[in-house]
Residue frames as a rotation matrix with the C-alpha (Angstrom) as fourth column:
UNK 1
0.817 0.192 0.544 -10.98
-0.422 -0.442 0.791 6.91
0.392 -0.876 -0.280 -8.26
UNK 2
0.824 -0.562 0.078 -8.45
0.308 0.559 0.770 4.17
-0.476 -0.610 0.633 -7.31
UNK 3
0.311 -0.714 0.627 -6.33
0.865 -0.061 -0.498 5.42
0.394 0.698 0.598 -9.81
UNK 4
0.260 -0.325 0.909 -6.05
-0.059 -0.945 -0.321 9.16
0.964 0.030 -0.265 -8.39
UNK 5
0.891 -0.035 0.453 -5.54
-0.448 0.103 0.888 7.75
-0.078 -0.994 0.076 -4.94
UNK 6
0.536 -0.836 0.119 -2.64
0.777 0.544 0.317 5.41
-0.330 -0.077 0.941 -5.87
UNK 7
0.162 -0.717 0.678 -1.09
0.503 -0.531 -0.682 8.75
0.849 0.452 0.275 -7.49
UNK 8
0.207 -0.193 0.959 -1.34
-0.735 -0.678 0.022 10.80
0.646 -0.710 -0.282 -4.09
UNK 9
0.813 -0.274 0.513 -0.38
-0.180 0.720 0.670 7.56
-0.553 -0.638 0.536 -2.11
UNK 10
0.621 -0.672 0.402 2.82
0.749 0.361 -0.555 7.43
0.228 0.646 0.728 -5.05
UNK 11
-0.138 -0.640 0.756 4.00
0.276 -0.758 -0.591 10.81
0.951 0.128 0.281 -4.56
UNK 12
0.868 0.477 -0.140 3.48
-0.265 0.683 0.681 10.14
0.420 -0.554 0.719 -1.04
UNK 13
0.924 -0.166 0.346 5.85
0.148 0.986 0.079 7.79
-0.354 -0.022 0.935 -0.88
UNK 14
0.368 -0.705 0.607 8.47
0.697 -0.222 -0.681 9.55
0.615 0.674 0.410 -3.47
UNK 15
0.632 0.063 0.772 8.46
-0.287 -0.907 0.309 12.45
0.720 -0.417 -0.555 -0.73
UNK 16
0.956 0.046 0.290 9.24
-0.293 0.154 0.944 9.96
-0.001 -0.987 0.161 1.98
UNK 17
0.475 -0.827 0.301 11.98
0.859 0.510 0.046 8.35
-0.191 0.237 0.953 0.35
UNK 18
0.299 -0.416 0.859 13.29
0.369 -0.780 -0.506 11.94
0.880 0.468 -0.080 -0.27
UNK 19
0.607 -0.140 0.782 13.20
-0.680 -0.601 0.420 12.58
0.412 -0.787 -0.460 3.30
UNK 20
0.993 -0.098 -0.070 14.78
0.114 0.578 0.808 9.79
-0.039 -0.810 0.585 4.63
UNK 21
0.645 -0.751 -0.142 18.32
-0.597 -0.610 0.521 9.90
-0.478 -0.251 -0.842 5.81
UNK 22
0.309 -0.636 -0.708 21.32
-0.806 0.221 -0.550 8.36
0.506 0.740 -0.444 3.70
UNK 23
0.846 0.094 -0.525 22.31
-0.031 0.991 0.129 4.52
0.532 -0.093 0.842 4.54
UNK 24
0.215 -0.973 0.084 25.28
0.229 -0.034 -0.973 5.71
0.949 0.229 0.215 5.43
UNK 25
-0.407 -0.024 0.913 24.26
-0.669 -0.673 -0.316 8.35
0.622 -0.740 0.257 8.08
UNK 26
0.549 0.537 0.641 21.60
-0.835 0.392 0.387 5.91
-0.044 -0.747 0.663 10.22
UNK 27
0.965 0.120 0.234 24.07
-0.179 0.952 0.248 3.07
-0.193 -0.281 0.940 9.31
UNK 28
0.568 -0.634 -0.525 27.74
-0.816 -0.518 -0.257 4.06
-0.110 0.574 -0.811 8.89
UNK 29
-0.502 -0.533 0.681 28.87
-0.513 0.818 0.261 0.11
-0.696 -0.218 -0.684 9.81
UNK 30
0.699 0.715 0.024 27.06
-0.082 0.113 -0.990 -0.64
-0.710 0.690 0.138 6.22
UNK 31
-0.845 -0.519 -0.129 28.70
-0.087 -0.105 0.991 -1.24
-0.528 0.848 0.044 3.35
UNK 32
-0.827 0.382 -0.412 25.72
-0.359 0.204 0.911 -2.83
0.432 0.901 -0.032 1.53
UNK 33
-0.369 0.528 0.765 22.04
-0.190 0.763 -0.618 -4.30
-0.910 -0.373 -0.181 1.87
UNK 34
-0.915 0.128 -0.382 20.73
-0.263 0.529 0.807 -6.39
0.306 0.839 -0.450 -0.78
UNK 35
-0.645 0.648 0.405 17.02
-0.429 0.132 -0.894 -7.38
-0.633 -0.750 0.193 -1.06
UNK 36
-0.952 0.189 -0.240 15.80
-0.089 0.578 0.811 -10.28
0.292 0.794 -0.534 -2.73
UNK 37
-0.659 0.751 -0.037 11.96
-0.441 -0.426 -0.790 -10.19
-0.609 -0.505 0.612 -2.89
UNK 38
-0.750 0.656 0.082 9.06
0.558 0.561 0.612 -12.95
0.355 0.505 -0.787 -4.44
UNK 39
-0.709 0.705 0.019 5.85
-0.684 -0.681 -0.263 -11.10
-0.173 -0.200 0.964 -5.08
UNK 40
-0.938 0.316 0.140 2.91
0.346 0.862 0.370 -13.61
-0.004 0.395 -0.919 -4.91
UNK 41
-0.368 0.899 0.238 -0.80
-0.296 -0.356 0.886 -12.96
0.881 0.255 0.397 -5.52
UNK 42
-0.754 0.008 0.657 -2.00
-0.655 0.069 -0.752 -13.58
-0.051 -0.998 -0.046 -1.92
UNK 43
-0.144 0.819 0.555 -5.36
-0.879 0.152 -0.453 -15.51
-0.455 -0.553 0.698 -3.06
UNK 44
0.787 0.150 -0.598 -4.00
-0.571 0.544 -0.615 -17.52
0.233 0.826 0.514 -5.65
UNK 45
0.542 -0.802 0.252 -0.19
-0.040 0.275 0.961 -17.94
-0.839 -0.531 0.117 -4.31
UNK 46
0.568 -0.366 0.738 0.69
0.821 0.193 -0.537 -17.53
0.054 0.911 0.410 -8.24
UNK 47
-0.258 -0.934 -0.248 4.05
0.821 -0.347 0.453 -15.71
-0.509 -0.087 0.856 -8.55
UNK 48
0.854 0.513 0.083 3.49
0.462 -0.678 -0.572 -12.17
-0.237 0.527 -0.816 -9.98
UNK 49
0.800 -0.581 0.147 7.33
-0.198 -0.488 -0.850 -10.99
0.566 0.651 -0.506 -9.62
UNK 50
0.461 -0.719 -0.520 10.60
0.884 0.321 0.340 -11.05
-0.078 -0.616 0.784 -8.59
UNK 51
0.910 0.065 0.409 12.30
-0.017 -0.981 0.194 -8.23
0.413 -0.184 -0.892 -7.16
UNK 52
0.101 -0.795 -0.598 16.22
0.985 0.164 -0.052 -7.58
0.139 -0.584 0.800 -5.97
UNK 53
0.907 0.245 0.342 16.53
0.237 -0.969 0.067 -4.21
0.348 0.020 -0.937 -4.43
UNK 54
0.278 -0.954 -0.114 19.99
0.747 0.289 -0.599 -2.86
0.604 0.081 0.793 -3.96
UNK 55
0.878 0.012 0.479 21.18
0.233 -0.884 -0.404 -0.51
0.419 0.466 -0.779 -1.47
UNK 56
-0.313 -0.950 0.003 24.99
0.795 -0.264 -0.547 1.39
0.520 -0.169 0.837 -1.07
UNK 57
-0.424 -0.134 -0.896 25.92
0.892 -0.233 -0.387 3.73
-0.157 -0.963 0.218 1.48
UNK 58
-0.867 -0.002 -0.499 24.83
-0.091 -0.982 0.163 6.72
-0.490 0.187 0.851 -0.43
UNK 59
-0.464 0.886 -0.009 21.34
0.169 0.098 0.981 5.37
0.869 0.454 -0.196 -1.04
UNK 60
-0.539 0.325 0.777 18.53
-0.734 -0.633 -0.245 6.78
0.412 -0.703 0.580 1.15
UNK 61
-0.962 -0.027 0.272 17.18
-0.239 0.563 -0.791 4.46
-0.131 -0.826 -0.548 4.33
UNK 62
-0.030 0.996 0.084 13.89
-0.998 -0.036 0.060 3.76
0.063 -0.082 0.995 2.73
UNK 63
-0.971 -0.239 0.020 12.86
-0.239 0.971 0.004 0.36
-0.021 -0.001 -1.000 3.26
UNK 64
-0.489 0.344 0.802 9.87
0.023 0.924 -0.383 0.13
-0.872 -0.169 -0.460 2.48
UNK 65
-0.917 -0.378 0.127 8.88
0.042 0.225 0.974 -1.51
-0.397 0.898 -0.190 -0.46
UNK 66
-0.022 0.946 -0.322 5.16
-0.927 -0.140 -0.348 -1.16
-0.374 0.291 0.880 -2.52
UNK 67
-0.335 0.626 0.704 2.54
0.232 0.779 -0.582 -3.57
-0.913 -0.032 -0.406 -3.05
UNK 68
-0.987 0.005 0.163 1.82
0.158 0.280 0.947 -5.03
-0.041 0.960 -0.277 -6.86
UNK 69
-0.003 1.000 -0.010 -2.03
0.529 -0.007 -0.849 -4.90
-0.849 -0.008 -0.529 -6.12
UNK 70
-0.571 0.007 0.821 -3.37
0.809 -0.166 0.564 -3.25
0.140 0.986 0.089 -8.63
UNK 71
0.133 0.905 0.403 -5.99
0.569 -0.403 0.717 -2.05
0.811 0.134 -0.569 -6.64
UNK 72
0.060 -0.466 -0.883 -3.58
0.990 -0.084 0.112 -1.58
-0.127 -0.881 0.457 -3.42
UNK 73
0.570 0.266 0.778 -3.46
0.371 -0.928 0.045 2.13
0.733 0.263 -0.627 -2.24
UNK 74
0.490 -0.522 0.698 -2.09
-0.598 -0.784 -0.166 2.37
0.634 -0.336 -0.696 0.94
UNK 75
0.986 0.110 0.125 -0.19
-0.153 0.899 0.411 -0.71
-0.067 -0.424 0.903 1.42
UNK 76
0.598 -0.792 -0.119 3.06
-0.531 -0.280 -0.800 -2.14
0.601 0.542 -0.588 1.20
UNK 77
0.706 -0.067 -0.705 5.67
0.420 0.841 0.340 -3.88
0.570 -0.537 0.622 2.75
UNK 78
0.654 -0.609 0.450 7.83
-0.706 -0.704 0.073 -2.32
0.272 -0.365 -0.890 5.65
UNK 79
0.556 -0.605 -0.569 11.00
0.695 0.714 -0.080 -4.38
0.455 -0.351 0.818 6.21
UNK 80
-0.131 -0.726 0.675 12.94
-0.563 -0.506 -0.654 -1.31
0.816 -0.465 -0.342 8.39
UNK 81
0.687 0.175 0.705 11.87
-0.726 0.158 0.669 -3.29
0.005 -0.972 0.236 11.54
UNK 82
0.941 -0.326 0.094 13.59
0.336 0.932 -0.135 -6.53
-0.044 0.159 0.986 10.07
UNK 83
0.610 -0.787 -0.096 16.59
0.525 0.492 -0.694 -4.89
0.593 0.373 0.713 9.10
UNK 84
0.406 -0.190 0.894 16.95
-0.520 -0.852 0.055 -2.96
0.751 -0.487 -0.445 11.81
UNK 85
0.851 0.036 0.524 16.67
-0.282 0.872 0.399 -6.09
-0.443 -0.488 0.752 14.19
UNK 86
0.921 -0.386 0.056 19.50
0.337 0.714 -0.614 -7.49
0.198 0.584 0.787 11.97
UNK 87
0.216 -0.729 0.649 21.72
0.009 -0.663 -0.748 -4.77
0.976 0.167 -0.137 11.62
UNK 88
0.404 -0.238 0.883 21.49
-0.910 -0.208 0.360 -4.35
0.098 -0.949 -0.300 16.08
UNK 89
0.790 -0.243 0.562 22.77
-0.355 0.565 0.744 -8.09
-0.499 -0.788 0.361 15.97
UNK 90
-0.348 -0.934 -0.076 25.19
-0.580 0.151 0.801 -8.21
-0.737 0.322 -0.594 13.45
UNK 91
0.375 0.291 0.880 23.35
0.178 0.909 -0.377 -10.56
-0.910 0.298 0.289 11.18
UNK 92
-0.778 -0.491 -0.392 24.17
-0.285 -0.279 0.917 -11.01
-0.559 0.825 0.077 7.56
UNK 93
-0.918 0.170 -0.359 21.76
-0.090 0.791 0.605 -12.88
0.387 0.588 -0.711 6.57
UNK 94
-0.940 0.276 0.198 18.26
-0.241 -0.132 -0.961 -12.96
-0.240 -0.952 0.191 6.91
UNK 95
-0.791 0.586 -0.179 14.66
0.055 0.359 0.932 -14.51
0.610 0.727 -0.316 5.40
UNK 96
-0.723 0.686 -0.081 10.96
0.111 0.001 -0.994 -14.02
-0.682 -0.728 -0.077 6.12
UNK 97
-0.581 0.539 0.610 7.37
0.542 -0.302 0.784 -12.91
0.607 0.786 -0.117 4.79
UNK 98
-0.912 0.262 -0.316 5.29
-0.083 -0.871 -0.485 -10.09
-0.402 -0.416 0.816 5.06
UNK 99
0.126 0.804 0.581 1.46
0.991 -0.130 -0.035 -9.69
0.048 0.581 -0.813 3.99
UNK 100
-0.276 0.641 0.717 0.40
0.702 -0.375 0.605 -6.65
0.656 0.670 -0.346 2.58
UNK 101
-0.962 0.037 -0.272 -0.34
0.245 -0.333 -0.911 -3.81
-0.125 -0.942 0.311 5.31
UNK 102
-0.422 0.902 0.093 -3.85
-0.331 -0.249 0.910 -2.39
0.844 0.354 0.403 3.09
UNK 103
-0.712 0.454 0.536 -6.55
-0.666 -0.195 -0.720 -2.04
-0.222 -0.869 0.441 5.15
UNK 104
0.198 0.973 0.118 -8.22
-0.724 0.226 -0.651 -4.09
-0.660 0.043 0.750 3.07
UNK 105
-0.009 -0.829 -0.559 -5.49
-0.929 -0.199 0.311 -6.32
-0.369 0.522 -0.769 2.13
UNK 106
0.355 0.437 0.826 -7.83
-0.391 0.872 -0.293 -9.60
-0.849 -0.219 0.481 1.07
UNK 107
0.908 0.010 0.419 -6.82
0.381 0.399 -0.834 -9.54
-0.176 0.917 0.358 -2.34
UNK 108
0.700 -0.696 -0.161 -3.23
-0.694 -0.716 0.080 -7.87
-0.171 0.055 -0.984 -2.28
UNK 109
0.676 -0.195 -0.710 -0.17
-0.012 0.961 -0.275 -9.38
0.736 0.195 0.648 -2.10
UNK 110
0.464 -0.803 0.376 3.00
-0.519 0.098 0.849 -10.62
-0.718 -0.589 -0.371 0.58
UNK 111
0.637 -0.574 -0.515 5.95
-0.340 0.391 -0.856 -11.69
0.692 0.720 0.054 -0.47
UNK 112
0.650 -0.758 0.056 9.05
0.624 0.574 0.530 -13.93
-0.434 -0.310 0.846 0.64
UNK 113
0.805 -0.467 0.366 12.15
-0.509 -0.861 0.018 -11.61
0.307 -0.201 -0.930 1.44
UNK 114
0.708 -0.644 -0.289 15.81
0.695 0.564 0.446 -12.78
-0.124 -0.517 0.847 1.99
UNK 115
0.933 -0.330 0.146 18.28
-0.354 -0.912 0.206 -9.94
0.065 -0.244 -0.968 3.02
UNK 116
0.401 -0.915 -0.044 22.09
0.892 0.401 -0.207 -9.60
0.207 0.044 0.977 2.85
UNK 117
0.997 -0.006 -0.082 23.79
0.043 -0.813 0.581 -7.37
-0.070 -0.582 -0.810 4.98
UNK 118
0.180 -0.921 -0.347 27.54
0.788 0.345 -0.509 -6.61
0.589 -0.182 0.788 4.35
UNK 119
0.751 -0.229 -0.619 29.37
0.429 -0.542 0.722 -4.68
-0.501 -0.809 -0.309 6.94
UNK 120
0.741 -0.653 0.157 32.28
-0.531 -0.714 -0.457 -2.59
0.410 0.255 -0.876 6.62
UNK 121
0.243 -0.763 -0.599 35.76
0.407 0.641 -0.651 -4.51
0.881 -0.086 0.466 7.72
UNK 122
-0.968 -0.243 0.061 36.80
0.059 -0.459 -0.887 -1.98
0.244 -0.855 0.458 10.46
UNK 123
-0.150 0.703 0.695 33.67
-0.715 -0.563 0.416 -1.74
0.683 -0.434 0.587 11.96
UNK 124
-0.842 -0.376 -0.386 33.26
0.042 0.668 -0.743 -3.27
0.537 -0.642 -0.547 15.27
């Protein structure tokens, strides 16, 4: 059962990231964002992965990233709020954690997130 849910919560997901608009277009003062990402087991705090997501101007504005659970279905981590928040003040640079969103997200996981934002030179 959890298994055919996590496939229609996968493709899902593959749709959205198809729909979303190009880094470029919602962010044309972008050059790059970089996303370094520690996945931890939430009830144990034992490391399960590391994660560095890259993206360039001609990668699509998804941001958000899926939850290792195993059993996780409709979870995940959204960082568009964070790097949105960044991106309106100019930041480069940026570090936080997220839990899990799952409605039931006792046993999921959250991870520790540090972002790099380059700009474009002529942008102002």
């Amino acid at each position: 059962m959890v298994s055919k849910q996590k496939n229609v919560a996968r493709l899902e997901r593959k749709q959205h990231k198809a729909e979303a608009a190009l880094l470029s277009t919602l962010y044309p003062n972008v050059a790059s964002v970089i996303i370094y990402m520690n996945y931890y087991q939430k009830s144990t705090g034992r490391t399960i992965m590391q994660r560095t997501v890259n993206f360039s101007p001609g990668s699509s504005a998804y941001f958000h990233m899926e939850c290792m659970g195993y059993d996780c279905v409709d979870g995940g981590f959204n960082l568009e709020p964070v790097i949105n928040t960044m991106m309106k003040g100019r930041l480069k640079s940026g570090k936080g954690e997220l839990l899990c969103a799952a409605n039931d997200s006792s046993s999921h996981t959250r991870i520790d997130y540090k972002i790099d934002i380059q700009y474009n030179k002529t942008s102002r």
